[in-house]
PAZARO-152608 format. One line per 3 residues: number of its first residue (from 1); their letters; for each residue x, y, z of C-alpha. Coordinates in nm, 2 decimals, decimal comma. Layout:
! PAZARO-152608
NUM) A) X:Y:Z  ...
***
This chain:
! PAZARO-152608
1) XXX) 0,00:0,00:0,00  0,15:0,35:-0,11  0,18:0,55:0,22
4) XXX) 0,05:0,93:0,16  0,34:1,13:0,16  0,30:1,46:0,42
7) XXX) 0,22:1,82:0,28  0,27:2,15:0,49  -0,01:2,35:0,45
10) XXX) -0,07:2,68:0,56  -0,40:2,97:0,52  -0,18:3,32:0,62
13) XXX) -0,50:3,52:0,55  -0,77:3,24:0,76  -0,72:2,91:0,95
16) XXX) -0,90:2,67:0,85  -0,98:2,61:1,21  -1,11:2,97:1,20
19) XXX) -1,45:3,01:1,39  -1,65:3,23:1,19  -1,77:3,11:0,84
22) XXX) -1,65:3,27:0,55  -1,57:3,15:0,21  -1,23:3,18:0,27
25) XXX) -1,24:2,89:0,59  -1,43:2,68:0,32  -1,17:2,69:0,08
28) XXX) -0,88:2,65:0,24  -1,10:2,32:0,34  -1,18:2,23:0,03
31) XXX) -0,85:2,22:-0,08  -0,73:1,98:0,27  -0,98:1,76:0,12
34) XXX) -0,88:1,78:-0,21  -0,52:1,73:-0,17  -0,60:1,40:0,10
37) XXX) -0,81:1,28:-0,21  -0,51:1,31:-0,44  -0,28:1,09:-0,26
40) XXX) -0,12:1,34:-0,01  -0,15:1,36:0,34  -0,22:1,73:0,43
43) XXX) -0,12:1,88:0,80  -0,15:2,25:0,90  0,15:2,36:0,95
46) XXX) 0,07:2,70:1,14  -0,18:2,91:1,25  -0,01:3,27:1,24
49) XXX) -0,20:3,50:1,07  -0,05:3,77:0,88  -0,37:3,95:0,76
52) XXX) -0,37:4,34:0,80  -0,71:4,51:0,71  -0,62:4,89:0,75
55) XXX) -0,24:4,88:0,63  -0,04:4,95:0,94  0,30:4,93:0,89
58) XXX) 0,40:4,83:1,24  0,17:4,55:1,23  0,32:4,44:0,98
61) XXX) 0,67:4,42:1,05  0,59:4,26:1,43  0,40:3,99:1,20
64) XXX) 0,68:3,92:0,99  0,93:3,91:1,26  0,66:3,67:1,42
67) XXX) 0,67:3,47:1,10  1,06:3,43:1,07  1,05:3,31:1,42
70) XXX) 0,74:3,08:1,35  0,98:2,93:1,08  1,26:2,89:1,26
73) XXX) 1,04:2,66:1,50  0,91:2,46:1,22  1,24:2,40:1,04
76) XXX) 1,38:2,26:1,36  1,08:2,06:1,43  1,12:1,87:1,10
79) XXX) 1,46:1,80:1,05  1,41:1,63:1,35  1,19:1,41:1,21
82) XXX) 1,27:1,10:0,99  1,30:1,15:0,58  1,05:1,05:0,53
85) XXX) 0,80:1,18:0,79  0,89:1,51:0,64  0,67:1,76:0,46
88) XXX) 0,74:1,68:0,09  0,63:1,98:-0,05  0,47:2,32:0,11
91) XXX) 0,09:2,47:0,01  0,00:2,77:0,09  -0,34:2,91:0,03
94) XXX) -0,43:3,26:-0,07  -0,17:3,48:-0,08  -0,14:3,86:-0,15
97) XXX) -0,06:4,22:-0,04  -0,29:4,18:0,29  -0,16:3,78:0,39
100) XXX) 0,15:3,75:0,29  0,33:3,43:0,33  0,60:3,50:0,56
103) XXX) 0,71:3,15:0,69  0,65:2,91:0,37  0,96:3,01:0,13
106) XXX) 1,23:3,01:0,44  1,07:2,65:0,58  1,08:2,55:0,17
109) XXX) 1,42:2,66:0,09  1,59:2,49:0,46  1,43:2,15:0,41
112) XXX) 1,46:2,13:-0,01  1,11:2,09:-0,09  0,90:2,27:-0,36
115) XXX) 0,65:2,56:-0,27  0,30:2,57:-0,40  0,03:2,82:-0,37
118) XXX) -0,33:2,86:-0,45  -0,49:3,22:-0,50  -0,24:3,42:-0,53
121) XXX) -0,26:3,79:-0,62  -0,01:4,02:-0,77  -0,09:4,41:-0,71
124) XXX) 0,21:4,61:-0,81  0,00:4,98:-0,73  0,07:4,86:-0,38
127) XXX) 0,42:4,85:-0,41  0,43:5,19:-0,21  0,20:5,34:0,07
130) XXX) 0,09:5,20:0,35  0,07:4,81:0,24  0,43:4,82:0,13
133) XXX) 0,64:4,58:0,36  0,31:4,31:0,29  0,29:4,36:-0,07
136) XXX) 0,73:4,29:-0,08  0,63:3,98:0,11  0,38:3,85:-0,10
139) XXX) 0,61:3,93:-0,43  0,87:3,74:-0,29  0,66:3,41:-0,18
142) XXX) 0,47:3,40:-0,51  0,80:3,49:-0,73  0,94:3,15:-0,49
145) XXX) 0,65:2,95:-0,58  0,69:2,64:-0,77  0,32:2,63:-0,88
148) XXX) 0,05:2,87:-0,83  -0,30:2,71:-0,89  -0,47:3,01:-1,05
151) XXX) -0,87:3,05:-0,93  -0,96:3,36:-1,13  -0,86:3,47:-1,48
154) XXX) -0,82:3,84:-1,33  -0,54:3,64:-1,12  -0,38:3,53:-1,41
157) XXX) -0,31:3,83:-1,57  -0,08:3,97:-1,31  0,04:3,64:-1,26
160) XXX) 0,14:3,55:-1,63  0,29:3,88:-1,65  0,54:3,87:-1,37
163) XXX) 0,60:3,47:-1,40  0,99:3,40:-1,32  1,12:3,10:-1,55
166) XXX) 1,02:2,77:-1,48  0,72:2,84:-1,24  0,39:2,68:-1,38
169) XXX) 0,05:2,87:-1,34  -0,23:2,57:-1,29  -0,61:2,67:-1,38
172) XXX) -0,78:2,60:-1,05  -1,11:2,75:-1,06  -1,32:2,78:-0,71
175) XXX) -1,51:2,41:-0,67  -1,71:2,27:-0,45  -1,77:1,88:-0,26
178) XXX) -2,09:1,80:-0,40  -2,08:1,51:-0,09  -2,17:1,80:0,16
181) XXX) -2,50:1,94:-0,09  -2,67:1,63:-0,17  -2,93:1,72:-0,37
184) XXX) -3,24:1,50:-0,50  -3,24:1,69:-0,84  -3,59:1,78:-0,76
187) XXX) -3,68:2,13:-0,70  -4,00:2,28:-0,51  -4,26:2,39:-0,75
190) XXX) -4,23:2,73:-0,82  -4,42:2,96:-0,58  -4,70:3,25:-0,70
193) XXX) -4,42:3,51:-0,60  -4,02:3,47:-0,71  -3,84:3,40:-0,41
196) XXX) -3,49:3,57:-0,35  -3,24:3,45:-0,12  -2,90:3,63:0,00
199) XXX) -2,69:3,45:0,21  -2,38:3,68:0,39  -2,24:3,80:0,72
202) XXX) -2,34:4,12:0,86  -2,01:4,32:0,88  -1,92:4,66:0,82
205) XXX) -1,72:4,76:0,46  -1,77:4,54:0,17  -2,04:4,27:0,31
208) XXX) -2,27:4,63:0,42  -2,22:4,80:0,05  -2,34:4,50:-0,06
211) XXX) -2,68:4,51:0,11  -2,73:4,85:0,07  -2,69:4,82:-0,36
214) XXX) -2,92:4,53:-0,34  -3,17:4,68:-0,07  -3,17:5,04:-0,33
217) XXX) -3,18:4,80:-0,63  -3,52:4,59:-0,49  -3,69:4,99:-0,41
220) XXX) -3,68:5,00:-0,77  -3,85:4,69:-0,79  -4,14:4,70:-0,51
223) XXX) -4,40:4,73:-0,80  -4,30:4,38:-0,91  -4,41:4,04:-0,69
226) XXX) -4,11:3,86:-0,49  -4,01:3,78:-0,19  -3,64:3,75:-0,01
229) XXX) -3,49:3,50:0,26  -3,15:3,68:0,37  -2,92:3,42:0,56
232) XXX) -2,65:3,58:0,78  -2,58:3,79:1,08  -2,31:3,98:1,26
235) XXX) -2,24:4,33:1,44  -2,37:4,55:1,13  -2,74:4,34:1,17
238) XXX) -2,94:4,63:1,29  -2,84:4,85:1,00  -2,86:4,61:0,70
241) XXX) -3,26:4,53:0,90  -3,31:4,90:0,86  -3,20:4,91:0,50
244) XXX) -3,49:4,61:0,42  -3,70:4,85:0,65  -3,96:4,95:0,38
247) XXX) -4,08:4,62:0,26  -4,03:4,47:0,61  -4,34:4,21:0,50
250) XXX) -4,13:4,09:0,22  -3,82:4,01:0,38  -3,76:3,76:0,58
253) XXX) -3,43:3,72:0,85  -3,30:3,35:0,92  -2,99:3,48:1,12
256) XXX) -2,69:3,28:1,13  -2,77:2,90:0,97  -2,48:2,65:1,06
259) XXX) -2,66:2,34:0,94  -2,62:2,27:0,53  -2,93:2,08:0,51
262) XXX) -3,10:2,38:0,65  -2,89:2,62:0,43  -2,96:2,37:0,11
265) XXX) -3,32:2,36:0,16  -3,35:2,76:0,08  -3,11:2,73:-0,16
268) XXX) -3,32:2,50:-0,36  -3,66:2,64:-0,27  -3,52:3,00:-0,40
271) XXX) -3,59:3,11:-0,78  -3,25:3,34:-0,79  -2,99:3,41:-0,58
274) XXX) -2,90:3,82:-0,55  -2,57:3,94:-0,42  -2,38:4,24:-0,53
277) XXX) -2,06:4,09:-0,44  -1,87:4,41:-0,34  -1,50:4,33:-0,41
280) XXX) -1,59:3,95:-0,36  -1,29:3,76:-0,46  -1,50:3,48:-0,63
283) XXX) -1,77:3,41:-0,37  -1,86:3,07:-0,21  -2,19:3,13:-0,18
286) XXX) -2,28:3,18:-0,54  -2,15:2,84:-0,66  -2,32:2,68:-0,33
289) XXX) -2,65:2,82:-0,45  -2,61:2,73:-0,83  -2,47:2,36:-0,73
292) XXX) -2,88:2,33:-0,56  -3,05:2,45:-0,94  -3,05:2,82:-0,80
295) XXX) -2,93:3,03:-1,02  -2,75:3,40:-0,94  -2,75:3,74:-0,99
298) XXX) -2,44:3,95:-0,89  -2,17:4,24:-0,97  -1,92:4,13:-1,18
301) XXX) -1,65:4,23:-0,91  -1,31:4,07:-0,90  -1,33:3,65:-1,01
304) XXX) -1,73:3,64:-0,99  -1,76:3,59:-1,33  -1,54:3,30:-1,24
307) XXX) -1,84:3,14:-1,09  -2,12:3,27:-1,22  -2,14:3,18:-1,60
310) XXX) -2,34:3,52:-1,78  -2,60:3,45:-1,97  -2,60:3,09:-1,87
313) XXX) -2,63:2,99:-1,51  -2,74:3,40:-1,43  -2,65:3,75:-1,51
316) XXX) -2,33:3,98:-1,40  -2,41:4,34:-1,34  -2,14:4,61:-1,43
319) XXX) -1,99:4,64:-1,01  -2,16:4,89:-0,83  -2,40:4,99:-1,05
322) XXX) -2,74:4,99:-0,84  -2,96:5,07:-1,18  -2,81:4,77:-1,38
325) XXX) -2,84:4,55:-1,08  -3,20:4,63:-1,08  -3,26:4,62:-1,45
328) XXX) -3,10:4,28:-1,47  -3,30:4,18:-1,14  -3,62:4,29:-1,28
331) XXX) -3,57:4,13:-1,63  -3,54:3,77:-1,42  -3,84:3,87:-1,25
334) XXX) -4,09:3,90:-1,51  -3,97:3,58:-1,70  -3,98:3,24:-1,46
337) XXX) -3,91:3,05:-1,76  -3,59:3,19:-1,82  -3,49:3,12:-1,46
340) XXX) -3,59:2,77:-1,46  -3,31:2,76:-1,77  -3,10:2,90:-1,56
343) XXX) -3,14:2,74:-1,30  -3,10:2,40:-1,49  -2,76:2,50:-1,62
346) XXX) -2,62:2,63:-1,27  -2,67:2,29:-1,11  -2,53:2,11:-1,43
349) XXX) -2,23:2,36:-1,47  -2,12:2,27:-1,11  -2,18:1,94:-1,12
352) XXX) -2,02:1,94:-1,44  -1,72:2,13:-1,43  -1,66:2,23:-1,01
355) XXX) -1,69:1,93:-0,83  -1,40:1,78:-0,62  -1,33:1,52:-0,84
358) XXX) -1,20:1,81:-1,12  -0,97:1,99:-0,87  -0,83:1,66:-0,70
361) XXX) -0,72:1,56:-1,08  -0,55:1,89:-1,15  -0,39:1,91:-0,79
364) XXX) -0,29:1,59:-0,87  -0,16:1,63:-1,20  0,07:1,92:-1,11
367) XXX) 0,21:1,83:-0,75  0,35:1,50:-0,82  0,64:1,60:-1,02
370) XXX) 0,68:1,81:-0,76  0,69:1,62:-0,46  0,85:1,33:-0,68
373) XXX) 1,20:1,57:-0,69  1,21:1,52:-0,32  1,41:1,23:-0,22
376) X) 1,22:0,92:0,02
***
């Protein structure tokens, strides 16, 4: 029997372990999942977490000292293991200006092993100002990198552009374990009024400007029937309430839903999912919804369009733009045939092309070379 051969990974941005759910924690699982499946035997190597929302330059620095050390520790730690109960390779998820990977390309370089990464952004405006020291950290892990599995096309640009010789960019678009949303293929038959569903934390910033273009964009539509589940909760609860305020009879709160049978049930009993996606990296929830026949509406910020197929599984909206969102809402609206198509092709285009199976193959495919340069 082949024994599973270790792999150091590390989330600088979120543990996996990290209590709050975010689409960031359910990656970085995915992806422990996905790499067991392949053949590897995934440990986390470190919880130190290097994120800096407001760009503080001190915080920065103490974090980076904090990682050296945090290196130093686990260097020691495995050379004084056995060979062969060393990491064979290092995997670091989501790296860029705000995480930067501090501790994987000093642990890679001492032990011999390569240095993989999934999500990783390049932003050269922050080269200067008040992310610098994160974004020279970030530059420097992902110009070490081996492999970086790319999730987003608008990743790849930057990425192809500044590629050093010999490092291999791997198309990894967002997937999902279909194991954890069974689904009977049957949806609920359609109600007399279109029911919307958003499912996000309360928070202030980007999660907030997202309720508040989708609260402005459904005053637009109050003449038209429909009615909306939101799914989430948080600190900023009482204000995205207030913005739902006027059609109070038409909204209706779940709070915070932990259970995915729950969670699947309004996914499939809901005609569209609507989410502005305010500077969403990709956004969990939208393939989630599409995987249960519900199809999406959202801003085309960042990788969305990465998830959401236009014109096939749902419509993108110019980001920010509370009159398109609208337009494109109220189109979907007045034709339930066209989101029954929709919602037909979401479910097929995840079970299709974003399932497990299709990342576990590509993960596969490009790590073993890798790890097979590491002696036994």
């Amino acid at each position: 029997m082949t024994v599973a051969r270790p792999v150091a990974f590390y989330a600088p941005l979120k543990s996996p372990d990290h209590p709050l759910p975010s689409g960031d924690r359910t990656m970085a699982r995915l992806l422990l999942k996905a790499l067991g499946t392949a053949g590897f035997s995934p440990q986390l190597a470190s919880e130190l977490r290097t994120f800096d929302k407001t760009g503080d330059a001190h915080h920065q620095d103490t974090v980076r000292r904090q990682s050296l050390d945090e290196a130093a520790r686990l260097i020691a730690q495995y050379r004084a293991l056995p060979v062969q109960s060393r990491p064979c390779l290092w995997f670091t998820y989501h790296v860029y200006y705000k995480a930067p990977d501090w501790i994987g390309p000093r642990v890679a370089d001492a032990l011999g092993i390569p240095y993989a990464v999934a999500e990783g952004s390049r932003a050269a405006k922050r080269a200067s100002g008040p992310w610098a020291l994160g974004h020279e950290g970030a530059e420097a892990a992902l110009d070490r990198a081996d492999a970086i599995f790319v999730m987003t096309e608008q990743d790849r640009q930057a990425l192809e552009a500044a590629r050093p010789p010999g490092q291999m960019l791997v198309d990894l678009p967002p997937f999902l374990d279909l194991e954890g949303w069974p689904s009977s293929g049957i949806r609920p038959a359609p109600a007399s009024e279109p029911r919307l569903l958003a499912v996000a934390m309360m928070r202030d910033g980007d999660k907030l400007a997202s309720y508040r273009i989708l609260a402005a964009a459904l005053e637009r539509l109050r003449h038209l029937p429909w009615i909306l589940d939101i799914v989430g909760d948080g600190e900023a609860r009482e204000e995205v309430e207030g913005l739902f305020a006027l059609f109070a009879q038409r909204v209706r709160f779940h709070g915070r839903i932990e259970n995915k049978a729950d969670l699947a049930a309004l996914y499939a009993a809901a005609d569209l999912f609507v989410w502005p996606a305010v500077n969403e990296a990709y956004g969990m929830v939208l393939l989630e919804a599409q995987a249960l026949g519900c199809p999406a509406i959202a801003g085309a910020y960042g990788g969305v369009a990465s998830v959401v197929q236009h014109e096939r599984t749902g419509l993108l909206a110019p980001p920010g733009d509370i009159a398109a969102f609208a337009d494109a809402l109220g189109s979907l609206l007045s034709d339930r045939e066209r989101l029954r198509r929709f919602g037909a092709e979401a479910a097929n285009f995840v079970r299709r092309e974003r399932d497990l199976a299709h990342a576990v193959l590509r993960l596969r495919n490009a790590l073993e070379p890798l790890a097979g340069r590491v002696a036994s």
